[in-house]
DOMARDREN-866394 format. One line per field, with one value per residue (C-alpha): residue in one letter; x negated, y, z negated; chain. Coordinates in steps of 0.05 Angstrom, whole numbers, plus 5000, padded with zeros to 4 digits. Each point is the difference from the previous one (the first is absolute). Example, Ala and Ser with C-alpha at 12.3 -4.5 7.8 and 13.67 -1.06 7.14 Angstrom:
BEGIN
res [A S]
x [4754 4973]
y [4910 5069]
z [4844 5013]
chain [A A]
END
This chain:
BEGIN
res [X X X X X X X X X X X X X X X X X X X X X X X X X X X X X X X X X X X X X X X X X X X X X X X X X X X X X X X X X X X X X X X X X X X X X X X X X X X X X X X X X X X X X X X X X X X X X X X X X X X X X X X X X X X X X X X X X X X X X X X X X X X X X X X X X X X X X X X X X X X X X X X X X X X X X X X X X X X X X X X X X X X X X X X X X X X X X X X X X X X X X X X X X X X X X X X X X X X X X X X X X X X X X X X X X X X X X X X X X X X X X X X X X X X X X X X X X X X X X X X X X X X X X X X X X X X X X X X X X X X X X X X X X X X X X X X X X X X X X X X X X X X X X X X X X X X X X X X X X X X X X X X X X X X X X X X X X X X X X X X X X X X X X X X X X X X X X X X X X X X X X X X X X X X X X X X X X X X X X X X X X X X X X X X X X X X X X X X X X X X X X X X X X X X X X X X X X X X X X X X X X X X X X X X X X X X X X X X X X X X X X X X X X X X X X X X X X X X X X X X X X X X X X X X X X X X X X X X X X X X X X X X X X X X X X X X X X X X X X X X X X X X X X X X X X X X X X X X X X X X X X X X X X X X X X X X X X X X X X X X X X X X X X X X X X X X X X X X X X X X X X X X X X X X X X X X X X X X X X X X X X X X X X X X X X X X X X X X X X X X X X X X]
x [4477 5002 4999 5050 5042 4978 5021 5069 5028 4979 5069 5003 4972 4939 4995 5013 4950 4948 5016 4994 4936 4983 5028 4934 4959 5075 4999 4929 4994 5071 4973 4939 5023 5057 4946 4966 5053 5028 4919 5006 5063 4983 4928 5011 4995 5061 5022 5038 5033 5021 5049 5030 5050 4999 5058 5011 5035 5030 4975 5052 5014 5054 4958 5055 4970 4930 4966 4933 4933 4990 5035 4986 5035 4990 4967 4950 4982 4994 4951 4962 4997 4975 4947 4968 5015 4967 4935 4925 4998 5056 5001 4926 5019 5060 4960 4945 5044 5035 4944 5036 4974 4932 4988 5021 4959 4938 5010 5034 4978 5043 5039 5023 5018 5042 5037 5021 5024 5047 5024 5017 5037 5071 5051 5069 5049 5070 5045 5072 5057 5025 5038 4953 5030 4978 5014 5063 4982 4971 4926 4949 4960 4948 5026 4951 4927 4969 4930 4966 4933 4980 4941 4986 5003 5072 4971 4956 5056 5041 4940 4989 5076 5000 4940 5023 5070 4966 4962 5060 5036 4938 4981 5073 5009 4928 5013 5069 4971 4935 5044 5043 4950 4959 5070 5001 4937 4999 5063 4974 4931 5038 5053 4932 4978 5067 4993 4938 5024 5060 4951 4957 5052 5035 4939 4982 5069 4996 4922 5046 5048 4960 4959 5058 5053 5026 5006 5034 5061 5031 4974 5031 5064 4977 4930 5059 5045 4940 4983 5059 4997 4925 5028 5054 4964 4950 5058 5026 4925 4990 5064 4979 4932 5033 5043 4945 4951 5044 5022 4927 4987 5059 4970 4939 5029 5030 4947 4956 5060 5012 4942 4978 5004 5065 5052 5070 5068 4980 5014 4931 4975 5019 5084 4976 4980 5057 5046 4953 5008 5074 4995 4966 5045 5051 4972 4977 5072 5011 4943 4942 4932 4976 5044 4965 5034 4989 4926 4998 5035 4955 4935 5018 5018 4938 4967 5029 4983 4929 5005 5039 4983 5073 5000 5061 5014 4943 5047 5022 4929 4978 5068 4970 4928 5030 5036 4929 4959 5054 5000 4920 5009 5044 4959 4927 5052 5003 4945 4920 4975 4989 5065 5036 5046 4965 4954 5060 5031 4931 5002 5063 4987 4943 5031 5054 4961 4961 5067 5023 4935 4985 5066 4973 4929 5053 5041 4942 4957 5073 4998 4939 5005 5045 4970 5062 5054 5059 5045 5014 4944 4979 5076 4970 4936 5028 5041 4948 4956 5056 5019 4913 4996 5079 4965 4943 5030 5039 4948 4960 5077 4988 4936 5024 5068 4961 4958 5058 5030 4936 4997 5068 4983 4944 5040 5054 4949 4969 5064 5007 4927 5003 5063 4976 4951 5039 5063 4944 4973 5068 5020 4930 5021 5069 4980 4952 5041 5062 4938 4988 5069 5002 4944 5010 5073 4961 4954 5047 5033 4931 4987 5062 4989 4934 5034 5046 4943 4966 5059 5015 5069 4989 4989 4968 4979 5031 4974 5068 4970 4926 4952 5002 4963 5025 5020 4999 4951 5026 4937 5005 5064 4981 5060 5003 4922 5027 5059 4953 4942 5054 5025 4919 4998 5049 4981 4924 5026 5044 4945 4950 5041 5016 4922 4976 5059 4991 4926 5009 4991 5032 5060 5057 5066 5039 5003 4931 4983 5054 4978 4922 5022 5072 5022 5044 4960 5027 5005 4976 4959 5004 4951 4997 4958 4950 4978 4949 5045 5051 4943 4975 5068 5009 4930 5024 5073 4961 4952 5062 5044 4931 4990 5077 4997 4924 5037 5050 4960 4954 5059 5031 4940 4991 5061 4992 4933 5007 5072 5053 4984 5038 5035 5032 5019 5031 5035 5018 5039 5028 5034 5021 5034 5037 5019 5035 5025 5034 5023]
y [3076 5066 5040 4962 5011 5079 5000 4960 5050 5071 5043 5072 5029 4968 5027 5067 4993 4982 5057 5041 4978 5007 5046 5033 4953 5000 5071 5001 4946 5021 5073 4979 4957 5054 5055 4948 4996 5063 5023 4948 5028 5070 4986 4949 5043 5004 4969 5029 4972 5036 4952 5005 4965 4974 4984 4943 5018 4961 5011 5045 4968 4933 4943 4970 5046 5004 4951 5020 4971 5009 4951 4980 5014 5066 4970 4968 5049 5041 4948 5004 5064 5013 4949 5051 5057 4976 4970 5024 5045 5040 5006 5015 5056 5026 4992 5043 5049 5014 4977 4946 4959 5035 4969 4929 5012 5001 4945 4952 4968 5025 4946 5005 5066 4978 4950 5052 5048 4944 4986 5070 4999 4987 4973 4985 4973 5030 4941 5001 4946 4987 4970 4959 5007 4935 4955 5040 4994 5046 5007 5049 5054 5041 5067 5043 4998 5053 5016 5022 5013 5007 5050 5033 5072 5010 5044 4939 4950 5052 5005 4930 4973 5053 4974 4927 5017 5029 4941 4951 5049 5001 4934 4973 5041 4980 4919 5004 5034 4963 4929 5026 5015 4935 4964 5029 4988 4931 4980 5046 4956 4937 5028 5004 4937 4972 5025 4983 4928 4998 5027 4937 4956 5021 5000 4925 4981 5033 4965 4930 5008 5017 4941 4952 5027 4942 4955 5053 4980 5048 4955 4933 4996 5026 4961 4936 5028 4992 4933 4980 5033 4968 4930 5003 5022 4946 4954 5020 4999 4932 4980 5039 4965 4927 5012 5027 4940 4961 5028 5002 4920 4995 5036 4978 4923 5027 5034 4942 4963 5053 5009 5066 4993 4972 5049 4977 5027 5030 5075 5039 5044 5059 4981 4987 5060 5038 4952 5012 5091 4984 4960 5051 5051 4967 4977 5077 5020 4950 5010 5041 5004 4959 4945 4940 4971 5076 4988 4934 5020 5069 4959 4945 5057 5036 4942 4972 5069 4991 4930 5016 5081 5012 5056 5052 5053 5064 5043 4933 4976 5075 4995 4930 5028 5048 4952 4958 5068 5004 4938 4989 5076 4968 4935 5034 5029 4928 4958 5014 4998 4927 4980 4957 5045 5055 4961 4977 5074 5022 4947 5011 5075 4998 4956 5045 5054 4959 4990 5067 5029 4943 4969 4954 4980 4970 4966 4962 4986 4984 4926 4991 4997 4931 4941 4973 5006 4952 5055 4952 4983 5076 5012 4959 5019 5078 4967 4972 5059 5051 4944 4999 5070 5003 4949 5045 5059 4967 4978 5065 5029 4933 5019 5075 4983 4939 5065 5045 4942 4991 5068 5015 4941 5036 5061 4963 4959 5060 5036 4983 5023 5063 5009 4986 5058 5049 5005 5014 5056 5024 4987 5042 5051 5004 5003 5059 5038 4995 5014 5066 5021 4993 5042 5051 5001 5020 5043 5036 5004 5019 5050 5040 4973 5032 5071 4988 5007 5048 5045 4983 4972 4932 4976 5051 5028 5068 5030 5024 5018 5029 4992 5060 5020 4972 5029 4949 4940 4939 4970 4997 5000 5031 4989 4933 4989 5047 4952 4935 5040 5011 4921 4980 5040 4972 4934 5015 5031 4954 4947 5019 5009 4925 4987 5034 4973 4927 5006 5030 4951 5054 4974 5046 5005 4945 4954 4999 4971 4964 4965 4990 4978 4963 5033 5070 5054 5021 5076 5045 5063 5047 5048 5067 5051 5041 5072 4975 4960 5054 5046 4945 4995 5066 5001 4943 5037 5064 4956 4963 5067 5039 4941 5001 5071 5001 4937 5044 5058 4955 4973 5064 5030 4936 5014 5063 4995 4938 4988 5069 5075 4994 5068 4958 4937 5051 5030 4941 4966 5069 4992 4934 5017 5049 4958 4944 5060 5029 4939]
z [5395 4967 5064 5025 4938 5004 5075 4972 4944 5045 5013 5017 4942 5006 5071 4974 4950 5042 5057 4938 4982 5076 5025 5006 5051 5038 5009 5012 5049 5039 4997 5030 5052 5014 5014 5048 5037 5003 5022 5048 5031 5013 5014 5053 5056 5052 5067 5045 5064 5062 5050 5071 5031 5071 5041 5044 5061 5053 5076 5031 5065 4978 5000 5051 5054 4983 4955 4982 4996 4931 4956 4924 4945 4951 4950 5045 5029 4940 4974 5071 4995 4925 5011 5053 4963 4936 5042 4972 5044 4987 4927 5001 5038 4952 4934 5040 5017 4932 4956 4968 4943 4994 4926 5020 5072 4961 4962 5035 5067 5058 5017 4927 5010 5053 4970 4941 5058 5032 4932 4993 5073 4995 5050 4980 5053 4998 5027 5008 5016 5071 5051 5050 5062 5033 4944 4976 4927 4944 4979 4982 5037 4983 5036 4960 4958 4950 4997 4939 4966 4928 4975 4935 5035 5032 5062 5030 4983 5048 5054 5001 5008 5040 5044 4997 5022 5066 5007 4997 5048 5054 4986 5018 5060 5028 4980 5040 5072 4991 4993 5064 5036 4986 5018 5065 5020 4975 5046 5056 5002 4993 5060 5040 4983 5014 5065 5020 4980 5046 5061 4973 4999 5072 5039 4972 5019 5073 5005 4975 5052 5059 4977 4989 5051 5019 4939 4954 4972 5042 5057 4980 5031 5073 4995 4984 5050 5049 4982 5020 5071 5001 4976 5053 5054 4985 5007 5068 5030 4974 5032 5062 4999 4988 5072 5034 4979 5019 5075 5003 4987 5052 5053 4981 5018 5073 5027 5004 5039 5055 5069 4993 5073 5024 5003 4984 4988 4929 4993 5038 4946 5042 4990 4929 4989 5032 4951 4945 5013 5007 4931 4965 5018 4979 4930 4990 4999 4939 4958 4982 5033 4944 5002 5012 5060 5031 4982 5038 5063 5001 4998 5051 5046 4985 5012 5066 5025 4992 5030 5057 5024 4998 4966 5005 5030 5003 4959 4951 4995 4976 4949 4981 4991 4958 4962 4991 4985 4940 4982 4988 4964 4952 4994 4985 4934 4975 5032 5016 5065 4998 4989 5060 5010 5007 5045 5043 5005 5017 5056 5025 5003 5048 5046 4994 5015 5063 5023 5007 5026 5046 5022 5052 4967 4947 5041 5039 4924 4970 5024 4990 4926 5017 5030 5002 5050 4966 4976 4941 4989 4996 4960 4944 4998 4995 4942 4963 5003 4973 4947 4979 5008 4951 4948 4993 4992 4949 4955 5008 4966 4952 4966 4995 4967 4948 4991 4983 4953 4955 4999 4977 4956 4972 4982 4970 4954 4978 4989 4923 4976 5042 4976 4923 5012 5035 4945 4954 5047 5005 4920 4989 5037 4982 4920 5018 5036 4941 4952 5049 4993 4927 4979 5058 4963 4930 5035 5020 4931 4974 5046 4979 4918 5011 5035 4937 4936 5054 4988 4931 5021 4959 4926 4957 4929 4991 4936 4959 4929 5004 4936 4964 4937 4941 4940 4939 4990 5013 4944 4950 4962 4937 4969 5010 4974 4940 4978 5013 4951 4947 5017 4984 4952 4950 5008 4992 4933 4975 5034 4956 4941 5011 5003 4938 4958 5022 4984 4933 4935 4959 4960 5000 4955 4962 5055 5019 4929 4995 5063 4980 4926 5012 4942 4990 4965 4933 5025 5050 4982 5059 5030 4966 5053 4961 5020 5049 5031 5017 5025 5052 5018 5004 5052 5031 5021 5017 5051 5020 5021 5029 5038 5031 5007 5039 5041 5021 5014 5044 5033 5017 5034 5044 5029 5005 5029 5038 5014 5008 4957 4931 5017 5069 4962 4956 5046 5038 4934 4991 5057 5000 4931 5030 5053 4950 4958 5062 5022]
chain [A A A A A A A A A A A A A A A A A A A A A A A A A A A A A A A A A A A A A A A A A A A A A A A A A A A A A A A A A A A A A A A A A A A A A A A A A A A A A A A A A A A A A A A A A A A A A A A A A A A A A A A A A A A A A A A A A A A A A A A A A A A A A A A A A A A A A A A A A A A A A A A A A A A A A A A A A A A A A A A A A A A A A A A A A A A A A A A A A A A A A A A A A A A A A A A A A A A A A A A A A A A A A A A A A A A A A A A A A A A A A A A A A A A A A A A A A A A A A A A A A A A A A A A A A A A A A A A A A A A A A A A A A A A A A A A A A A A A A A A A A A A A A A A A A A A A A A A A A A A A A A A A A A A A A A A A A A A A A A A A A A A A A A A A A A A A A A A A A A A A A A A A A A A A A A A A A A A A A A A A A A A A A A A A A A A A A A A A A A A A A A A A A A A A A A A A A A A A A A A A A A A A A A A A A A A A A A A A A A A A A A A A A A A A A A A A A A A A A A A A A A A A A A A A A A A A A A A A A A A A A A A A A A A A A A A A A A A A A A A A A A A A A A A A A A A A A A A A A A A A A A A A A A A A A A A A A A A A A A A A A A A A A A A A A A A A A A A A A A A A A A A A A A A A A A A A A A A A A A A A A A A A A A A A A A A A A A A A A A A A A A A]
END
């Protein structure tokens, strides 16, 4: 309660007072603490920092006529390239070279080392605002980036900005051609392997044709188109087949009724066959040889021939043999050897050929191949042979047309998967060979982006500002560490001042007893100094002033010593007076 009433009735004289009876421990304690500080200033030794700038330039060709390889942004790369820069290896070798932290290298382990040498690498980007050109709108650019290196002796922070700056430069120029050239051979490897893919890809599709030529997709409409012809031509030989059965039941059913014998007034097969010649001329100048009714006539002549020995003439016989010679020629195309018809042309050919060579040996055998002499009775036979001989021939053409069908039947069916498999042949080979094109496009590109860092021509550093040695520290501001002392200083002073009072018990003055008794003192009886008072004050003054005077003194030759001569700060404020006089 009576602190807090002390601590209540306090104004500015107390305060006085007690500086007074302090003032002292202030001055000792801020003089003290000043002189640490000021010690601390000059002694702490200096940094100094030499710095080069870098320029970012643009490639040179317009990037509308020849993009290059090589594209990330500044700072990126920047980054890229200070991470290889700054590797183990490469600091290793600078602090070797320049002897660099030889205390702290015996000390410290190396990677430690290390770490303090990054920390005293600078790199500052230099950025500046622009207009994007594809997005039309403003942003920000690093277009340049300073370098810098901090030592405590201004010729190796030179040498080793300097060193680093050369580094960057190298470094940038070797990342750039190494990344061109690794982009074109990337894309001229995958270009090969492209290739080799579409050679792949075509011969599987030739090996998938040859193998499936006739039910490609390609194939569908002429292996329907034949189906039809096959489905048709079925048609008409059953139809042919159905009149020739049934002419042959027929003259089946009137042979039995005739006398082989017993002649009569039926056509002899000799006027038959002279109607039969006349017929077939006839129906030869209507249709084709292959019309069936020219078929027909042709074989009952051929066959009444053979029956009869009436052959034609020498000269038409050789014409006919000819005409048979061709005729089993065309056949042995379609039919084996074993075929009826080719048996029957064979037949007819010989006796042909006997009745050329022996005219009269055919004549007397002719007749002999009929027991018969009743002309109709030999007309019908003749018929019914031709009309076997017809149905035969037919059905051998049958069978090979129901062949044809299942086999265009076949192709159709298998049409759809064959066709499944060949679009994705073709959709393989299509996608490689737009794949080939592409990248032979970029190689291309690379090949001249790759000429382009060759010659320089693209994105590079250009240095613009090279480190040079530095003149003034940049560590530590003395000044600054001065003004911060004298800040401590004071309010260690005044600190302790505050201290020593609040832990005196000493009562002081008319208020301090009127505060420990509650009651006003009668009168106040004040200090009279004696003789040995005013010499220790006298000491005390003397110490006080030596002590200012040896501060100053002290000071002075740190900054003369450590900081700038007294004679050129002399002259220096000299100067600067006359300056603001002149002025």
């Amino acid at each position: 309660m009576t602190e807090l009433a002390l601590e209540q009735t306090l104004d500015l004289g107390d305060y006085l007072a007690a500086f007074r009876r302090r003032k002292g421990l202030i001055f000792t304690v801020a003089g003290i603490v000043f002189l640490i500080g000021v010690i601390t200033a000059f002694v702490w030794p200096p940094t100094y920092q030499s710095s080069a700038t870098i320029l970012i330039e643009a490639q040179e060709v317009p990037a509308e006529l020849i993009q290059s390889t090589v594209t990330s942004f500044a700072a990126q790369q920047i980054q890229v390239i200070s991470q290889r820069v700054m590797a183990r290896s490469n600091l290793m070798e600078i602090v070797e070279k320049y002897n660099l932290y030889e205390d702290d290298r015996k000390r410290y382990t190396t990677e430690e080392v290390l770490e303090v040498m990054r920390e005293d690498i600078g790199i500052d980007m230099i950025t500046a605002e622009i207009m994007d050109p594809r997005t039309g709108r403003p942003g920000v650019a690093t277009i340049a980036f300073s370098l810098s290196f901090a030592s405590e002796n201004a010729q190796q922070a030179q040498k080793v900005a300097s060193e680093l700056t050369t580094l960057f430069l190298n470094e940038n120029l070797k990342s750039r051609t190494e990344k061109a050239a690794e982009t074109y051979d990337f894309l001229t490897a995958e270009a090969n392997r492209l290739n080799e893919e579409i050679a792949r890809i075509e011969k599987q599709l030739s090996e998938f044709k040859e193998k499936n030529l006739y039910t490609l997709p390609e194939s569908r409409e002429l292996n329907t188109l034949s189906l039809q012809r096959a489905e048709n031509e079925l048609a008409d030989i059953d139809t042919q087949l159905q009149g020739l059965e049934e002419k042959k039941i027929y003259l089946s059913g009137q042979l039995p009724l005739l006398d082989p014998y017993n002649t009569g007034d039926i056509m002899s097969p000799g006027a038959r066959l002279d109607a039969l010649r006349t017929e077939y001329i006839s129906l030869s100048s209507r249709y084709s040889p292959d019309h069936p009714d020219v078929t027909r006539v042709k074989r009952e002549i051929q066959a009444l021939e053979i029956d009869t020995g009436n052959y034609a003439s020498p000269e038409g016989q050789r014409a006919q043999l000819e005409r048979l010679r061709q005729e089993l020629a065309t056949a042995k195309q379609t039919y084996t050897a074993e075929h009826p018809n080719v048996k029957s042309l064979n037949r007819q050919i010989a006796a042909l050929e006997e009745a050329i060579n022996n005219p009269t040996n055919m004549a007397r055998q002719a007749p002999a191949s009929v027991d018969a002499d009743n002309p109709a009775y030999v007309n019908i036979q003749t018929q019914l042979a031709a009309a076997n001989s017809e149905i035969s021939s037919l059905r051998a053409r049958r069978a090979k047309t129901e062949e044809k069908i299942a086999d265009y039947e076949e192709r159709l069916l298998l049409t759809p998967k064959i066709e499944q498999e060949y679009r994705m042949i073709v959709r393989e080979l299509e996608q490689t060979s737009a794949q080939y094109q592409a990248t032979k496009a970029k190689q291309m590109t690379a090949e001249v982006g790759q000429e382009m860092e060759k010659e320089r021509k693209g994105e590079k550093f250009t240095l613009i500002d090279p480190a040079v040695l530095p003149e003034e520290p940049i560590s530590p501001n003395r000044p600054a560490i001065i003004f911060l002392s004298l800040v401590l200083a004071l309010g260690a002073g005044v600190g302790s001042a505050a201290v020593a009072e609040s832990m005196s018990e000493a009562v002081r003055g008319a208020k301090g007893v009127t505060a420990l008794l509650n009651t006003a003192p009668l009168a106040v009886i004040p200090y009279l100094p004696n003789e040995a008072d005013t010499s220790s004050q006298k000491k005390k003054k003397g110490i006080l002033l030596f002590s200012v005077i040896a501060g100053i003194i002290i000071l002075l030759l740190l900054v003369h010593f450590l900081f700038s001569p007294l004679d050129v700060l002399w002259f220096r404020g000299l100067r600067k007076v006359d300056g603001i006089v002149g002025g």
